[in-house]
C-alpha positions in Angstrom: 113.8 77.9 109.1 111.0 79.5 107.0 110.6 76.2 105.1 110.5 74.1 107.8 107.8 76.3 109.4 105.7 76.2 105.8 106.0 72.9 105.7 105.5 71.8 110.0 102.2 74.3 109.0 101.3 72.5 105.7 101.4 69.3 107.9 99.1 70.8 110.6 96.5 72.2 108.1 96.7 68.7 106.8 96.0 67.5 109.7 93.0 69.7 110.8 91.3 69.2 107.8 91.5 65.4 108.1 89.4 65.8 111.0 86.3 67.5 109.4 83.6 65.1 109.4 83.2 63.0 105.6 79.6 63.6 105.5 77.4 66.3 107.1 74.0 67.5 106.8 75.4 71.0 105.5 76.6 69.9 102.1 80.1 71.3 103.2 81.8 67.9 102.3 80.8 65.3 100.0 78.6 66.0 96.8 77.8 69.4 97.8 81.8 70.8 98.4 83.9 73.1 96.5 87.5 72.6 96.1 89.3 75.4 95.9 93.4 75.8 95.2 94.8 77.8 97.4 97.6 78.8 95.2 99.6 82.2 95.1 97.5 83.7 93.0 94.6 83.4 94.8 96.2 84.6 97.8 97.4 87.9 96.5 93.8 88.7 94.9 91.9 87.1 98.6 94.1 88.1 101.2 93.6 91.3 103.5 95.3 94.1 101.4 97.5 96.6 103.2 98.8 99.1 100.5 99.7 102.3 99.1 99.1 104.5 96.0 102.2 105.3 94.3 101.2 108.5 92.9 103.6 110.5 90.4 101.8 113.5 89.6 104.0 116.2 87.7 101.6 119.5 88.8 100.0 119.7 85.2 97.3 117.1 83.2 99.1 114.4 81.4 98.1 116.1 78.0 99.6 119.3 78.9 102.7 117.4 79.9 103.0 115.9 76.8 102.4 119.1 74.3 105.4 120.2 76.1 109.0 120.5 75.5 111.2 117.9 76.1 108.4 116.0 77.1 109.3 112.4 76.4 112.8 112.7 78.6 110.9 114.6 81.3 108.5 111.6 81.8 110.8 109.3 81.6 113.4 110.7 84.3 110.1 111.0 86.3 109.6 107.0 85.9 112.9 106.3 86.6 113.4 107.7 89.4 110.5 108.7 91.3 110.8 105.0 93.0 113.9 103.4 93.6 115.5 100.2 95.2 115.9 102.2 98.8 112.1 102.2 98.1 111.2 99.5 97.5 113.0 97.9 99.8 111.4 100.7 102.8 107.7 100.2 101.7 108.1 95.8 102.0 109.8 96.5 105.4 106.8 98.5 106.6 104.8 95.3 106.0 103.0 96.9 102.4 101.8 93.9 100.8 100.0 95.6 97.7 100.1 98.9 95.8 97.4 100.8 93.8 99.5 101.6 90.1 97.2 104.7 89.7 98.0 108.0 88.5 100.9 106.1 86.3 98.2 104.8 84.3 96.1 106.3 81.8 94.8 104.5 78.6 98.0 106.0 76.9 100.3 104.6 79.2 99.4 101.1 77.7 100.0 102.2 74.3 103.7 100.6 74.2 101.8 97.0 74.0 99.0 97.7 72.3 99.2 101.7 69.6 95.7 100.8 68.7 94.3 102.1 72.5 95.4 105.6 70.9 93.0 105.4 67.6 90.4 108.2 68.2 92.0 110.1 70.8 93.6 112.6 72.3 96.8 111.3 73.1 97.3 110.1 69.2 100.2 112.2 68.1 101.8 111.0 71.6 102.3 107.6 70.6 106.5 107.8 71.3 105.7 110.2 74.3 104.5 107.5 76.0 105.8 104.1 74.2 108.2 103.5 76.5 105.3 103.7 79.9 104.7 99.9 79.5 108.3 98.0 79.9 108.5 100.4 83.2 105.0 98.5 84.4 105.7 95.6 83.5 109.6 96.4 85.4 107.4 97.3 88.7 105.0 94.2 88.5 108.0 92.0 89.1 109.7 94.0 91.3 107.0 93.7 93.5 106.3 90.1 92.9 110.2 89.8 94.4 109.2 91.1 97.4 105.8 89.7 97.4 104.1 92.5 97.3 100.9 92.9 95.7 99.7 95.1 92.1 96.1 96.6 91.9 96.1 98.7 88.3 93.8 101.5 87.8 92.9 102.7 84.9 93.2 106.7 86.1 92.4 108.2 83.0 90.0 107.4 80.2 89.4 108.7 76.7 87.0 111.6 77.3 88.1 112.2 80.5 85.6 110.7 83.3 85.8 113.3 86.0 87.2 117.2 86.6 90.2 116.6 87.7 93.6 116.9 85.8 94.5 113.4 86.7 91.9 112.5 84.5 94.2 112.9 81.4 93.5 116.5 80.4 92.9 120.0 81.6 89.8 120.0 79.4 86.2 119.2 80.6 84.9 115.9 81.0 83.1 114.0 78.2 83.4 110.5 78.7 79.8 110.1 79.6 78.5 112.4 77.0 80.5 110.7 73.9 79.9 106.7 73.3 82.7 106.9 71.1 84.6 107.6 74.6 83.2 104.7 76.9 83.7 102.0 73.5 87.4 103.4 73.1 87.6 102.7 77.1 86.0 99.3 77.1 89.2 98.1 74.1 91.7 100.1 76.3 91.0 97.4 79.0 90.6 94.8 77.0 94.6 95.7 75.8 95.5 96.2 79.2 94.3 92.5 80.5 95.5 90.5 77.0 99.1 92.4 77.8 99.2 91.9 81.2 98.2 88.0 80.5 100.7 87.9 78.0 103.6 89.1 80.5 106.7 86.4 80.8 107.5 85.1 83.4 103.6 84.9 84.5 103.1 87.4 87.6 100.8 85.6 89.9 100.4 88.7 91.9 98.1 91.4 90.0 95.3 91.2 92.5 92.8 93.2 89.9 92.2 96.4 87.7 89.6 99.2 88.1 87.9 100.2 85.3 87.1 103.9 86.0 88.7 106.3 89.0 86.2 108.3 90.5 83.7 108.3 87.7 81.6 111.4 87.7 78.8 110.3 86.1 75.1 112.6 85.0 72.9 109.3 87.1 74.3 105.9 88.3 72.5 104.5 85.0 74.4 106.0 83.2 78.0 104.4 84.7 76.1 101.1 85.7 75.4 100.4 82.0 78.5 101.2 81.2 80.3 99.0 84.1 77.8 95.9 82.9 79.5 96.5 79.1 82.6 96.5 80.6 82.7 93.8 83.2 81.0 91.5 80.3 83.5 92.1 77.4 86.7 92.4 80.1 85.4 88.7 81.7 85.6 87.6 78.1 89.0 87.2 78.3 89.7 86.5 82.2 86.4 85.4 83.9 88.8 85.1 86.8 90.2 88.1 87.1 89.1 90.7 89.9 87.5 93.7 88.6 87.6 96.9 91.0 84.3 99.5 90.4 84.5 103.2 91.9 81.5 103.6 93.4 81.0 107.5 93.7 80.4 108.0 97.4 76.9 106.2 96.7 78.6 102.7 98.3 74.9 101.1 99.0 73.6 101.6 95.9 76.4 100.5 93.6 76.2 97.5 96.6 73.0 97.2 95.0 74.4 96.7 91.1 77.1 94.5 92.4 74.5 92.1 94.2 72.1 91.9 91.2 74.2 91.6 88.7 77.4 89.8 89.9 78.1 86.6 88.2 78.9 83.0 90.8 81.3 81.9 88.4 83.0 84.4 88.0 86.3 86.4 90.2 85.9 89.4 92.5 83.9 92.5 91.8 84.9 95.3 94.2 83.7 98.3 95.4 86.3 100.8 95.9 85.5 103.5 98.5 87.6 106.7 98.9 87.9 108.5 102.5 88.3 111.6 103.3 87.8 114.0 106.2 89.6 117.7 105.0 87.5 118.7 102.6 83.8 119.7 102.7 83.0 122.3 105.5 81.3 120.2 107.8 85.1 118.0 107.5 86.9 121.6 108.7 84.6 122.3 111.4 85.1 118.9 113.1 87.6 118.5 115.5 90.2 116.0 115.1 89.1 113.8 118.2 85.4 114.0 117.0 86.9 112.9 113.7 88.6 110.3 115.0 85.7 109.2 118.0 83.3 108.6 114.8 85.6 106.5 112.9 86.7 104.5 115.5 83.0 103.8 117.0 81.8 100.1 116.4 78.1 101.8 116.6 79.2 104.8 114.3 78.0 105.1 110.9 80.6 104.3 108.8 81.4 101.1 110.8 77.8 100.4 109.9 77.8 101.0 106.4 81.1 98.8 105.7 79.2 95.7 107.5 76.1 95.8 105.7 78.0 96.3 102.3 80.8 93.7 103.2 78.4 91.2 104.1 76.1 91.7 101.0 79.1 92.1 98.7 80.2 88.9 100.4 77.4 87.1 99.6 77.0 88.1 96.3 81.2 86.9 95.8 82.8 90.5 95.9 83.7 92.9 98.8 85.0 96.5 99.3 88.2 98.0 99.8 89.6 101.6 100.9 91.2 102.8 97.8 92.1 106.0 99.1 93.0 107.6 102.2 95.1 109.8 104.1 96.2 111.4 108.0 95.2 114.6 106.2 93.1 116.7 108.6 92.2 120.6 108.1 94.0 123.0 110.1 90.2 123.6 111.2 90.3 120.7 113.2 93.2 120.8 114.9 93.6 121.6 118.3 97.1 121.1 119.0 96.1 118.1 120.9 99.5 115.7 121.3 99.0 112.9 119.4 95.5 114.0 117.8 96.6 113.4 114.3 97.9 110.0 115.0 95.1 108.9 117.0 93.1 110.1 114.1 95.2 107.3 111.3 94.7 104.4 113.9 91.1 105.0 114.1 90.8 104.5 110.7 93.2 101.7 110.6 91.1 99.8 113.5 87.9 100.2 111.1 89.2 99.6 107.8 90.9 96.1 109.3 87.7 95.3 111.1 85.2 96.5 108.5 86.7 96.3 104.9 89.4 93.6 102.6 91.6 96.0 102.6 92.8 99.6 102.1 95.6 101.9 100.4 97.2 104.9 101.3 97.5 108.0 99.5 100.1 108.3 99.1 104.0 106.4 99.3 105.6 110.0 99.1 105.5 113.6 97.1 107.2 115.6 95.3 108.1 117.9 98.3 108.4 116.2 101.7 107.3 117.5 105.2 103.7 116.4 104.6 102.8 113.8 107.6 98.7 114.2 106.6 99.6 113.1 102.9 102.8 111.6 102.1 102.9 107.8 103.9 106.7 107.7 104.4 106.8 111.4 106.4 104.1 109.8 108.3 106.2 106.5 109.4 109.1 108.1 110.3 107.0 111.1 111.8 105.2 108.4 114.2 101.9 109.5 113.0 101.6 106.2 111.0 102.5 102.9 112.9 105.9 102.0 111.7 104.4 98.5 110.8 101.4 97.1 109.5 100.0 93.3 109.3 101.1 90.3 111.4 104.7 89.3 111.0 105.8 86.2 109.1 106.9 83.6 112.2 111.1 83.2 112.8 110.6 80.5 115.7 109.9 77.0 115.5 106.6 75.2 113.9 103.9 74.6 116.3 103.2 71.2 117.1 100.2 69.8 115.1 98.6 67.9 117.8 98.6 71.2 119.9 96.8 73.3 117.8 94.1 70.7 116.7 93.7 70.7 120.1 93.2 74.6 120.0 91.3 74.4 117.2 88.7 72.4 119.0 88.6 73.9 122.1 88.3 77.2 120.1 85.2 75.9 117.8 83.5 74.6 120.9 83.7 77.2 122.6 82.6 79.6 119.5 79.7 77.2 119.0 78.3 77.5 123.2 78.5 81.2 122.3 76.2 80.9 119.0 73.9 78.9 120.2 73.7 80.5 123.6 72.9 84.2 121.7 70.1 82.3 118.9 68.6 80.7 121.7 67.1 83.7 122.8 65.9 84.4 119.5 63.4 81.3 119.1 63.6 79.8 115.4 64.9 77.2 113.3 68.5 76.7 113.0 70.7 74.1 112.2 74.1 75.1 114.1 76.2 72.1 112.8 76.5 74.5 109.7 78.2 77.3 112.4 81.0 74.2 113.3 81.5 73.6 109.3 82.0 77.1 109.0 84.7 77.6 111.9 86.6 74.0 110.7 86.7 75.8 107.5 87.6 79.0 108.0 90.4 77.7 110.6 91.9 75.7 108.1 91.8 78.0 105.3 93.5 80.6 107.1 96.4 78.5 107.8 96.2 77.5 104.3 96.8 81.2 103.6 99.8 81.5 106.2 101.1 78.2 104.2 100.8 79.8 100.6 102.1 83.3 101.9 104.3 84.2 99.2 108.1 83.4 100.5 109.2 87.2 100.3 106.5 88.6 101.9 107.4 90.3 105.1 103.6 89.6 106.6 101.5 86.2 106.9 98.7 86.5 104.2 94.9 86.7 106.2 91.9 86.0 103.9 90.8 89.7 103.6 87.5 89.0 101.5 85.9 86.3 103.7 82.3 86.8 102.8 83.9 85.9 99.1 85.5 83.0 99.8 83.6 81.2 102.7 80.9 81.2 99.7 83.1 79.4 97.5 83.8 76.7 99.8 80.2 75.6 99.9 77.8 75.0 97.0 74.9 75.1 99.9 73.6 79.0 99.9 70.2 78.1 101.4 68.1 79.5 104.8 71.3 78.3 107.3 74.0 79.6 104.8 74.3 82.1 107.8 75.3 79.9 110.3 78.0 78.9 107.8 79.5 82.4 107.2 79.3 83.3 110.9 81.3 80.5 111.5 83.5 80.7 108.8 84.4 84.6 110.0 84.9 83.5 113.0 87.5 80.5 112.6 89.3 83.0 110.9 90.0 85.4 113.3 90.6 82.0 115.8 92.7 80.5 113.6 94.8 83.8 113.7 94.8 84.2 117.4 95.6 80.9 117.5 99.0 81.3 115.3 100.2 84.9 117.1 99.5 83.4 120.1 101.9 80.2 119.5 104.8 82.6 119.4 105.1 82.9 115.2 
């Protein structure tokens, strides 16, 4: 049945898009058009990214693990069996489409591909500590393609150490920024880490990027920026396609900023990576849960504001921003004993990150000791703080019928354009709203392209998740209307999913 349906949808898409006009004054079709493959690939690094951090910390720094006994069976055991089939298996039925590889991956970790990311450093002697780190990546990669699930790797730990934290590497203080030695030893870890992961068999189609740095502390944004340009330019060298994921220190307009300026067209995603949390400082513990929770979830509010303007500039520029971390964690300070405060608190963030942002991941699948419903994903589920089930199911029931939803499909655009140019009327000027209707056909289309290319384990249809990213790929015209086109091409999107819940998938 799931065949049939891809290929009864394949036909409809085909269909839809044989009505867009051959010629029009937008430079959507014709000369002025971009083709673009919808393939797997491009699915897993576009699509709207549900996921989790899978993290597999041991209490100490990664050094100190390793200048103790027994150290190399320790780790080992810890990789074997910190995630099993039952796992596995629980996170794709949750509808998890991607996963953050984070704390399991420091520059050492890749040293079973490549020894040479040790020269210099302070995981040298380690070398058969940690040889055996990269078969076990490689081992989840495909494990996850099976189940079409997608893999964002993070480089958690650099030589030098980039912030204060343990996870960084080492219990030692941070010198990444103050040694160059540090951020050139970096720049060849990643370099390893992208010629290994390209030299994988069989090919995984479903590494949806890398981050260069987690939670860089750096002495002035100069001084990561000029790093990130040296490392975006010598990682592209290899993989101009490839989707490179920038920690943006809390500072999200300004590295918006970098990313706009500097941001190559031809080139794949750049990223922002936000991290979100509301337990920490003490204005966080003095905040009630609902006030938490009112803020987040408030279209008006500031954070919804922020992840707009910085979607829609990283849009433009070809990138976007994701949630890279966040919990249900709340201070005991703000709870109130409030039923269902806690939960109330997870879908607020849930309704903003899928309205606001490409994607998010939770932190974290599970830990060490379990109980936690603020931290660990899977208490949460089962806890019914966190929905039992996330994204829009794959459809079971027969194909809808093409002539139907091209028939949707118009009566949706037309009634999408009255709307547009009803609002801009009041707002005298010179538009050209035949660009708005290009947009829609487009972004209709291409989302049932997705649904078509969704990978065929996959529990949930694929959605574009970086819109502003790809509606500007599918048009070479970026002049004054542009924004007519991306308005429209947002909006087919959500119609085009409406449109396919709605037909009983």
């Amino acid at each position: 049945m799931k065949n049939a349906l891809k290929r009864a949808i394949k036909h409809a898409k085909q269909e839809i898009d044989g009505i867009l006009p051959h010629t029009t004054s937008s430079g959507l079709i014709g000369g002025q058009s971009t083709t673009l493959d919808i393939s797997e690939e491009n699915v897993y690094r576009y699509r709207k990214q549900r996921g989790l951090n899978l993290e597999q910390v041991l209490g100490q720094s990664d050094l100190d693990v390793a200048r103790g006994r027994n150290a190399k069976d320790i780790l080992e055991n810890h990789w074997d069996t910190w995630i099993g089939e039952d796992d596995w298996k629980w996170i794709a039925d949750r509808g998890i489409n991607s996963f953050m590889l984070g704390t399991k991956i420091g520059y050492y970790h890749i040293c079973g591909a490549d020894r040479t990311v040790l020269n210099g450093t302070d995981f040298y002697p380690f070398f058969d500590t940690y040889a055996g780190a990269w078969h076990r990546i490689v081992q989840a990669i495909h494990k996850a393609s099976s189940l079409g699930i997608g893999v964002l790797i993070d480089l958690h730990a650099a030589p030098g150490k980039q912030n204060n934290d343990a996870h960084a590497g080492t219990s030692d203080r941070p010198n990444f920024f103050g040694d160059p030695h540090n951020q050139r030893v970096t720049i060849h870890a990643l370099r390893s880490l992208v010629t290994s992961l390209k030299a994988i068999q069989p090919t995984p189609t479903n590494i949806i990027g890398i981050e260069l740095l987690n939670e860089p502390a750096p002495p002035s944004d100069h001084a990561l920026q000029s790093w990130y340009t040296s490392a975006i330019s010598s990682v592209r060298e290899l993989d101009p396609t490839l989707p490179l994921y920038l920690g943006e220190c809390w500072r999200t307009d300004s590295y918006a900023d970098y990313v706009a300026q500097h941001h190559s067209s031809s080139s794949g995603l750049t990223v922002l990576d936000h991290h979100l949390y509301r337990c920490f400082t003490s204005s966080d513990i003095h905040t009630s849960a609902e006030e938490h929770s009112r803020a987040l979830g408030d279209p008006n509010g500031e954070m919804s504001k922020m992840f707009l303007r910085v979607s829609e500039k990283l849009g433009r520029a070809g990138g976007g921003v994701v949630v890279g971390e966040w919990s249900g964690a709340l201070n005991p300070g703000s709870l109130r004993g409030t039923p269902g405060e806690q939960r109330n608190f997870v879908n607020a963030q849930l309704e903003l990150f899928d309205r606001t942002c490409a994607g998010w991941f939770f932190w974290t699948y599970k830990k060490q000791h379990p109980g936690d419903t603020g931290w660990n994903f899977r208490d949460s589920v089962e806890a019914g703080v966190f929905p039992s089930f996330v994204g829009a199911r794959r459809g079971e029931s027969s194909p809808p019928d093409v002539n139907q939803r091209r028939g949707a499909r118009n009566l949706a655009r037309d009634q999408a354009l009255a709307d547009h140019t009803r609002y801009w009327a009041q707002h005298p000027g010179k538009y050209n709203h035949q660009r708005f209707v290009d947009g829609f056909c487009c972004g209709w289309g291409d989302t049932y392209g997705f649904i078509v290319a969704t990978p065929a384990s996959a529990k949930t249809i694929s959605e574009i998740g970086f819109k502003g990213a790809w509606a500007r790929r599918r048009t070479t015209d970026h002049g004054s209307s542009y924004w007519e086109f991306e308005h429209g091409f947002v909006q087919g999107c959500k119609a085009a999913i409406a449109d396919y819940a709605g037909v009983g998938q």
